[in-house]
Residue frames as qw, qx, qy, qz and C-alpha x, y, z in Angstrom:
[[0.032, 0.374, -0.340, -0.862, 35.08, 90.17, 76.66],
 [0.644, 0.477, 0.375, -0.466, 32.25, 90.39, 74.27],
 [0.698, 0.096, 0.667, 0.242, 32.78, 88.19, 71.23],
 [0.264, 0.878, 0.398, -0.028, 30.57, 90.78, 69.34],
 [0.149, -0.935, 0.222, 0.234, 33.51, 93.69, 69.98],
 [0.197, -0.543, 0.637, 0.510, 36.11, 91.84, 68.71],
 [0.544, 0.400, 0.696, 0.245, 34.09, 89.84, 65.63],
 [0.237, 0.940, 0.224, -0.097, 33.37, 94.11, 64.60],
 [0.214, -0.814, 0.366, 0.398, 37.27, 94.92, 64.76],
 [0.634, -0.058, 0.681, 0.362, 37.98, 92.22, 62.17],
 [0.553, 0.690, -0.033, -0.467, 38.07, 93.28, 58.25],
 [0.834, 0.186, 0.409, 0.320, 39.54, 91.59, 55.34],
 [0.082, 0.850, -0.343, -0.391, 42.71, 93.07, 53.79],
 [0.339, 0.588, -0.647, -0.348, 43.86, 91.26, 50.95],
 [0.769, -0.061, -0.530, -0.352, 41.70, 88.53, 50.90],
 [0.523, 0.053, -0.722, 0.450, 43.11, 88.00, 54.88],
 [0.302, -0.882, -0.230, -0.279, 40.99, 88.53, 57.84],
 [0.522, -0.088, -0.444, 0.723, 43.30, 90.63, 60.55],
 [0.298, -0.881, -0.290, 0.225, 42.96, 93.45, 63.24],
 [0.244, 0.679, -0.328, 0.609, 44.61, 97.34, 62.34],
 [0.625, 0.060, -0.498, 0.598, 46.96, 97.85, 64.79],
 [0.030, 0.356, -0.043, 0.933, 45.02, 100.36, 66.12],
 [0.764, -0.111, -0.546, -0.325, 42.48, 97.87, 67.00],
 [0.787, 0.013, -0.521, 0.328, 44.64, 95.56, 68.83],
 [0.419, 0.125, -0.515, 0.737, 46.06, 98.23, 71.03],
 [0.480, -0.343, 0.025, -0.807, 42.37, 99.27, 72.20],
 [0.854, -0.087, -0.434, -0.272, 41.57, 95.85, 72.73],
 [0.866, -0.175, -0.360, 0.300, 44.98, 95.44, 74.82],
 [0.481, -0.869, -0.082, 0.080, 44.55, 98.61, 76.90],
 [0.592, -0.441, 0.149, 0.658, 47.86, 99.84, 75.40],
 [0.047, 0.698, -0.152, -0.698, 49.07, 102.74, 73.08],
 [0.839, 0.542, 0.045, -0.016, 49.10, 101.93, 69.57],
 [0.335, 0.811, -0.470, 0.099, 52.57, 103.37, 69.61],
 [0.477, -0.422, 0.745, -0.199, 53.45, 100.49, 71.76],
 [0.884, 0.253, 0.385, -0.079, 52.57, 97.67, 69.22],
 [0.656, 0.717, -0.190, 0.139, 54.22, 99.28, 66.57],
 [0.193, 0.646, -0.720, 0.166, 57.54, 99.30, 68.47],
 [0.799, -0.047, 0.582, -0.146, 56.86, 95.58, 69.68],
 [0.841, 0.505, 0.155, -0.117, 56.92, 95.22, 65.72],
 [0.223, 0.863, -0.415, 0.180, 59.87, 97.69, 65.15],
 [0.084, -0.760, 0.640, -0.079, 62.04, 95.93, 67.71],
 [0.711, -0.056, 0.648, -0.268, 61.08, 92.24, 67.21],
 [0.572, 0.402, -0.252, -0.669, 60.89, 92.25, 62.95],
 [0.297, 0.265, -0.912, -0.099, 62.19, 88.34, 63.03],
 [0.229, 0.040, 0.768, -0.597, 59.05, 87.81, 64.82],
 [0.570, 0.628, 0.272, -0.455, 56.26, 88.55, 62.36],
 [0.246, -0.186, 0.740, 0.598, 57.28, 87.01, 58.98],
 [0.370, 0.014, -0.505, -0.780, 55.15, 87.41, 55.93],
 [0.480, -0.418, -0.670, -0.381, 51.51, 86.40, 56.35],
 [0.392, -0.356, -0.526, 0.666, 51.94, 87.76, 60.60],
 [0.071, -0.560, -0.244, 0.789, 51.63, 91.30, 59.76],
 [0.386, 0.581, 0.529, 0.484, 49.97, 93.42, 56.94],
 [0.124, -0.436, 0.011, 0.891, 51.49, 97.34, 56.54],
 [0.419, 0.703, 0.553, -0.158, 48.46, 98.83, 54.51],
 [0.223, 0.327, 0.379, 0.836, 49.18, 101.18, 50.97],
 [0.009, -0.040, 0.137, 0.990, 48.05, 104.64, 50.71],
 [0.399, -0.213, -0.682, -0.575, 45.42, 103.10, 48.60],
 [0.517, -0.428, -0.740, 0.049, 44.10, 101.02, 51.47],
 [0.337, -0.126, -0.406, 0.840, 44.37, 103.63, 53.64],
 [0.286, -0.207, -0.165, -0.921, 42.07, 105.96, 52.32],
 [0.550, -0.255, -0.572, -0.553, 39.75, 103.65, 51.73],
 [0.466, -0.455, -0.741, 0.162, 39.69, 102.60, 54.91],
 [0.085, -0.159, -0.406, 0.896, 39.96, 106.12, 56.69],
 [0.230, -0.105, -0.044, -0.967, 36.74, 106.45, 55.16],
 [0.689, -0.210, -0.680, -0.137, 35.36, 103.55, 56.65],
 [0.621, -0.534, -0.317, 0.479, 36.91, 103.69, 60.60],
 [0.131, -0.957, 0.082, -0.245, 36.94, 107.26, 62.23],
 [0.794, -0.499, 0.206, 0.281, 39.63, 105.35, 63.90],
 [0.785, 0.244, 0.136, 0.552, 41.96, 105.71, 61.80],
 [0.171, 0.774, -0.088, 0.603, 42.38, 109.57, 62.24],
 [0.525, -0.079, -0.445, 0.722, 44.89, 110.92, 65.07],
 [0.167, -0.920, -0.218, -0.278, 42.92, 113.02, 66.98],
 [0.499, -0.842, 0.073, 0.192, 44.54, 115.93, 68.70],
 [0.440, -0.452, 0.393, 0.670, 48.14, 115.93, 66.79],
 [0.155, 0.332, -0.522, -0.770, 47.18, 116.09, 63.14],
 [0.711, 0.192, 0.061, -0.673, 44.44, 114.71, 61.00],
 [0.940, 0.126, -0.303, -0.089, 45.63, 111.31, 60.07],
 [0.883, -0.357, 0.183, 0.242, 48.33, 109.20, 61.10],
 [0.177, -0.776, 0.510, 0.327, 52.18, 109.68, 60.33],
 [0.261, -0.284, 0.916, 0.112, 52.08, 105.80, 59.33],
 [0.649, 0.023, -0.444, -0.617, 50.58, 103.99, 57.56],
 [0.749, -0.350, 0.423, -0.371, 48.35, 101.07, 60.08],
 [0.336, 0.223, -0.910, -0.098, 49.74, 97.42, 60.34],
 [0.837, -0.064, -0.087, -0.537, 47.01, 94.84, 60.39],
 [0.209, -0.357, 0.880, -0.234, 47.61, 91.80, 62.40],
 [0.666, -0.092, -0.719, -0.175, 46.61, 87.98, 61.66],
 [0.843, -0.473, -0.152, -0.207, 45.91, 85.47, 63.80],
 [0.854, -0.104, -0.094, 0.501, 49.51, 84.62, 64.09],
 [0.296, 0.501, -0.173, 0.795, 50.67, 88.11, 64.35],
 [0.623, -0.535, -0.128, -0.557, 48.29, 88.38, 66.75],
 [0.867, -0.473, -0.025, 0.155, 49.44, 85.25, 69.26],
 [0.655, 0.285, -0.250, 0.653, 53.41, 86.71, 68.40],
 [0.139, 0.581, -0.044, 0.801, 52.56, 89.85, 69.70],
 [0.786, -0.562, -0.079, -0.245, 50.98, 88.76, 72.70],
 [0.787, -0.183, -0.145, 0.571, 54.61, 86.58, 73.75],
 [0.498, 0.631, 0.069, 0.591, 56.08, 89.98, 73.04],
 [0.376, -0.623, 0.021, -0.685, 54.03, 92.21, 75.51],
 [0.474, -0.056, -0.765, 0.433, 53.96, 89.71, 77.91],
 [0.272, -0.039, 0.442, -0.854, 51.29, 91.24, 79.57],
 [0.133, 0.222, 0.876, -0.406, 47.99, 89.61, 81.11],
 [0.549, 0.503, 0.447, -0.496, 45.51, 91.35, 79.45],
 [0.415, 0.549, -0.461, -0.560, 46.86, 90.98, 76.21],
 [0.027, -0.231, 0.969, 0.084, 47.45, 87.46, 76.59],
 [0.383, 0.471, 0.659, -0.445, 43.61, 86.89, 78.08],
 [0.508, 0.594, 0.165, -0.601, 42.48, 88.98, 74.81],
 [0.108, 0.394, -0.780, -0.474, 44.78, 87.07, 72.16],
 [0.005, 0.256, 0.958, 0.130, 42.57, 83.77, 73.24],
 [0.379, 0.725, 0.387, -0.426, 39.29, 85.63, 73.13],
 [0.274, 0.700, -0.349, -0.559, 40.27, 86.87, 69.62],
 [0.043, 0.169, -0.960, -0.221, 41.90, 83.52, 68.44],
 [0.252, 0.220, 0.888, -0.316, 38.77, 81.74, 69.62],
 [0.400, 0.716, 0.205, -0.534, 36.65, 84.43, 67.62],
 [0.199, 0.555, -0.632, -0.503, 38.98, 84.04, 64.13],
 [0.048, -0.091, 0.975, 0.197, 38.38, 80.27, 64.77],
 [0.342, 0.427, 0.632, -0.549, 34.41, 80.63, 65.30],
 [0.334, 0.626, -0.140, -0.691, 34.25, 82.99, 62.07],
 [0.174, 0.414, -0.835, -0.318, 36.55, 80.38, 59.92],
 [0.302, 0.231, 0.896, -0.230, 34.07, 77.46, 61.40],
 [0.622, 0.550, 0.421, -0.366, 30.92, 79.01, 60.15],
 [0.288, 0.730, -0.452, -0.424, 32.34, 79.82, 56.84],
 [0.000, 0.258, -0.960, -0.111, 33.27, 76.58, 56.20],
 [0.304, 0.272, 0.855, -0.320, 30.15, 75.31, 57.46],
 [0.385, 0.721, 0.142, -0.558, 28.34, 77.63, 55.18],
 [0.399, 0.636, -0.370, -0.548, 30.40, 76.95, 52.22],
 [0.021, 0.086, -0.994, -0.059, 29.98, 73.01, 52.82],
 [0.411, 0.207, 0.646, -0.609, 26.30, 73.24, 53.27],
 [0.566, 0.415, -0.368, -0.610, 25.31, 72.86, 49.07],
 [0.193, 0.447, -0.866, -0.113, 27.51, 69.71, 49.35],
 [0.077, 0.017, 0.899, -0.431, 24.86, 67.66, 51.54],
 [0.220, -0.492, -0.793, -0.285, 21.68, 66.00, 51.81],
 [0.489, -0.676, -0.241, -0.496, 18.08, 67.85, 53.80],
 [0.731, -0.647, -0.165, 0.141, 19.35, 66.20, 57.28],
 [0.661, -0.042, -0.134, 0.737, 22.91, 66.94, 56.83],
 [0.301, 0.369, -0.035, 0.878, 22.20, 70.51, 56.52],
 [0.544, -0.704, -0.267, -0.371, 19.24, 70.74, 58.99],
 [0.785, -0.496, -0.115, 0.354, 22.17, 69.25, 61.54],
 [0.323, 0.186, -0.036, 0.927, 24.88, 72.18, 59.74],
 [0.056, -0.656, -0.121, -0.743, 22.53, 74.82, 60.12],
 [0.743, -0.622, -0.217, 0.115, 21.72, 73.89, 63.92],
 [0.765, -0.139, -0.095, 0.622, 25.51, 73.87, 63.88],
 [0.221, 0.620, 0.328, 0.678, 25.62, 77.57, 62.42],
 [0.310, -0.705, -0.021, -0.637, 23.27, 79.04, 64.35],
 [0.836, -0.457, -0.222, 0.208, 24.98, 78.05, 67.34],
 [0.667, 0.003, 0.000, 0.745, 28.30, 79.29, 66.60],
 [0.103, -0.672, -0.254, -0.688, 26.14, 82.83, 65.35],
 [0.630, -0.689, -0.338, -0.119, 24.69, 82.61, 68.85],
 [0.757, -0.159, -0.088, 0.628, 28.66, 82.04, 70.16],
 [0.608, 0.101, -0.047, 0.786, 29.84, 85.00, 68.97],
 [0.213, -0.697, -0.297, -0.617, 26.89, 87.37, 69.11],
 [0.721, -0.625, 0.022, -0.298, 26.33, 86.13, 73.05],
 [0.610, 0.224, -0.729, 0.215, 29.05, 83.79, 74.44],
 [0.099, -0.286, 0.636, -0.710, 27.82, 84.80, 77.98],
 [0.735, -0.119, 0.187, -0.641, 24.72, 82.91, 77.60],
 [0.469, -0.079, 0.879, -0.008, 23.44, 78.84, 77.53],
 [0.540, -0.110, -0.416, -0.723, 21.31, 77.61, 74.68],
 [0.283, -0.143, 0.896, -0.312, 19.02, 75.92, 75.96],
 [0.629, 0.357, 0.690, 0.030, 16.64, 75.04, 72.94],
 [0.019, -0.477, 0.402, 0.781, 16.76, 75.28, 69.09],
 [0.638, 0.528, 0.526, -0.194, 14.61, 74.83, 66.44],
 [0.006, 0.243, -0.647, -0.723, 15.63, 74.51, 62.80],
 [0.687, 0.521, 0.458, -0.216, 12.40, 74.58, 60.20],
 [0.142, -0.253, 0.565, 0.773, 13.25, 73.95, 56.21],
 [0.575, 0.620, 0.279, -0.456, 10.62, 74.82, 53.69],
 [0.221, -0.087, 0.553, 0.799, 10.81, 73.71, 50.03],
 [0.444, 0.676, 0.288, -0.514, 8.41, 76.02, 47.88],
 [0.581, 0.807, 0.073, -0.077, 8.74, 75.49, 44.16],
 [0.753, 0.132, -0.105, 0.636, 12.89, 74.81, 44.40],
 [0.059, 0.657, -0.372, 0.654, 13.37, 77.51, 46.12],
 [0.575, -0.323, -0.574, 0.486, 15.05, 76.48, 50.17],
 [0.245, -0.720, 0.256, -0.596, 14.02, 78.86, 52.82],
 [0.661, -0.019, -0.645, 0.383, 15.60, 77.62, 56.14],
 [0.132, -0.773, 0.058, -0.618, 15.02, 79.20, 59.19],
 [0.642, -0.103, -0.635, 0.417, 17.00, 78.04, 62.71],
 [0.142, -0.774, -0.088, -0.610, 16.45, 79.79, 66.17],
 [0.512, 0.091, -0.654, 0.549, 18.46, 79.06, 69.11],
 [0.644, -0.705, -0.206, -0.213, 16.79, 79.76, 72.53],
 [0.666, 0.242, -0.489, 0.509, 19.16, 81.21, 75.10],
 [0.626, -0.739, -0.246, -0.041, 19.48, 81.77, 79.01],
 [0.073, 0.813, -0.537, 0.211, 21.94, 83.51, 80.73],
 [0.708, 0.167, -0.680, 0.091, 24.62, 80.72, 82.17],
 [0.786, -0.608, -0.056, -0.098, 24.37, 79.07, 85.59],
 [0.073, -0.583, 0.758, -0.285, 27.97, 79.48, 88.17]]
């Protein structure tokens, strides 16, 4: 699965990144209406910070963001309002389904939440350090970029140039990649 597809399904809902539930069940090649009663008949499964059931509010705002969100073919929107899945709502809901591709896509997804949470980190430690330390973060960076953009490829060279002009940092890093040898 392309890293890229599921790094695009993520959004941030209340300062939390998770997948609508609408999402999830594209991703795991099942109805949507099948997650939601995974949720419905499981609720001692998904405790606070597992699942997020969007407001009205959020709703709009997102229906005018993701065409997804409208029910094509029965009425113009959903009936429900969407539930947005963490990472841990995410790896519950996988035990749930108990099905193979969902499992396979939980750790492609996890793996992507943890990639995202890496650079971020890496990005909001990078002030904290000296010229080499951050020439060796930003390497680090634009690797992980590379990860999630590609994951099907090798690097096989990278080049990180930093410029100071007048206190102002320009940085610029470029990973070199081949497709991977079996």
């Amino acid at each position: 699965m392309d890293l890229e597809r599921i790094k695009s399904k993520i959004i941030t809902v209340r300062e939390q990144q998770v997948i609508l539930d609408s999402e999830v069940a594209d991703l795991y090649e099942v109805e949507t209406k099948r997650i939601n009663e995974a949720v419905k008949n499981n609720p001692d499964k998904f405790p606070d910070g597992y699942i997020i059931i969007l407001t009205d509010d959020e709703m709009r705002s997102l229906r005018s963001k993701f065409s997804t969100l409208e029910n094509n073919g029965r009425g113009k929107h959903a009936k429900y309002n969407a539930k947005c899945f963490s990472e841990r709502g995410l790896y519950m809901l996988a035990t749930i389904l108990k099905s193979p591709v969902a499992t396979e896509r939980t750790i492609e997804i996890i793996e992507t939440f943890a990639k995202v949470r890496e650079l971020s980190r890496t990005i909001a430690e990078l002030h904290k350090h000296n010229e080499e330390q951050q020439k060796s973060m930003l390497q680090k960076s634009g690797e992980i970029i590379s990860d999630i953009l590609c994951s099907d490829l090798e690097t096989t060279e990278t080049e990180t140039t930093v410029e100071l002009n007048l206190a102002v940092l320009s940085v610029k890093h470029t990973v070199k990649r081949t497709t991977k040898k079996e």
